[in-house]
N, C-alpha and C positions, 0 to 999 in steps of 0.2 A: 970686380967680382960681384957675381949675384948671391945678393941676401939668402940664406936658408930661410927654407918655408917655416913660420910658425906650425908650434907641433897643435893636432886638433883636439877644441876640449871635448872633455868626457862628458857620457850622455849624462846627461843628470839622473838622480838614485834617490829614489824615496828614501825616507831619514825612518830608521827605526826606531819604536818605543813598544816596548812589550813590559808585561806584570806578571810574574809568577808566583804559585804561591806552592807549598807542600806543609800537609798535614800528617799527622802519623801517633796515633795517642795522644800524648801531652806535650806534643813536639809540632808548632807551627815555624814554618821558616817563610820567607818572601827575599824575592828574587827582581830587581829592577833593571833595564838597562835600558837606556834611551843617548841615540845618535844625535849629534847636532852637526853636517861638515864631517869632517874626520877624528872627529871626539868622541867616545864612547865615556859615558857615564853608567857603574856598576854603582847598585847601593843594594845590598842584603843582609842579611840580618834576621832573627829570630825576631817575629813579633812581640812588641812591648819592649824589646831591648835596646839600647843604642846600634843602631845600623854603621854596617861598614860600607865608606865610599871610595870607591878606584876611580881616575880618571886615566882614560888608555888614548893615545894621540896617531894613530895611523896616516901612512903616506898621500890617501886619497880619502875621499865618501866613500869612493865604492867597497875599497878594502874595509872600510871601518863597518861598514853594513855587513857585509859578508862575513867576519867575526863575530859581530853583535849575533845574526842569525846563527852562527854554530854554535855560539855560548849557550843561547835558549835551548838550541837541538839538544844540545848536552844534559840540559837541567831536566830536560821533558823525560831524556830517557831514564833518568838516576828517580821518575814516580812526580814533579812537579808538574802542577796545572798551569796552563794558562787561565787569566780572570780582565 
């Protein structure tokens, strides 16, 4: 019998890292999330306070990118800056 062809890898996916931040009176929050592979690392948190860290593990880079990108879409549109 003939071997099955190896499946082909995927193109490679820039790794995201982006910084948000939202102000609002006396109300600063920040918003972190950076790609490594199919790792997403979330850290947010009110500045000056202890930060919360998620770490989320996806099937591929690409999928992990592509979440990392709509978490930010999200945060942009609830009034958070990129910085």
């Amino acid at each position: 019998p003939t071997p099955a062809p190896a499946p082909e890898p995927e193109e490679p996916v820039d790794e995201v890292s982006r910084q948000l931040q939202f102000e609002a009176g006396r109300t600063a929050r920040f918003y972190e999330i950076e790609q490594s592979g199919c790792k997403l690392t979330i850290t947010s948190g009110r500045v000056g306070r202890d930060p919360k860290v998620e770490v989320l593990t996806f099937p591929s880079p690409r999928r992990a990118a592509e979440q990392a990108n709509k978490l930010c879409e999200a945060k942009l549109e609830k009034g958070y800056e990129e910085f």
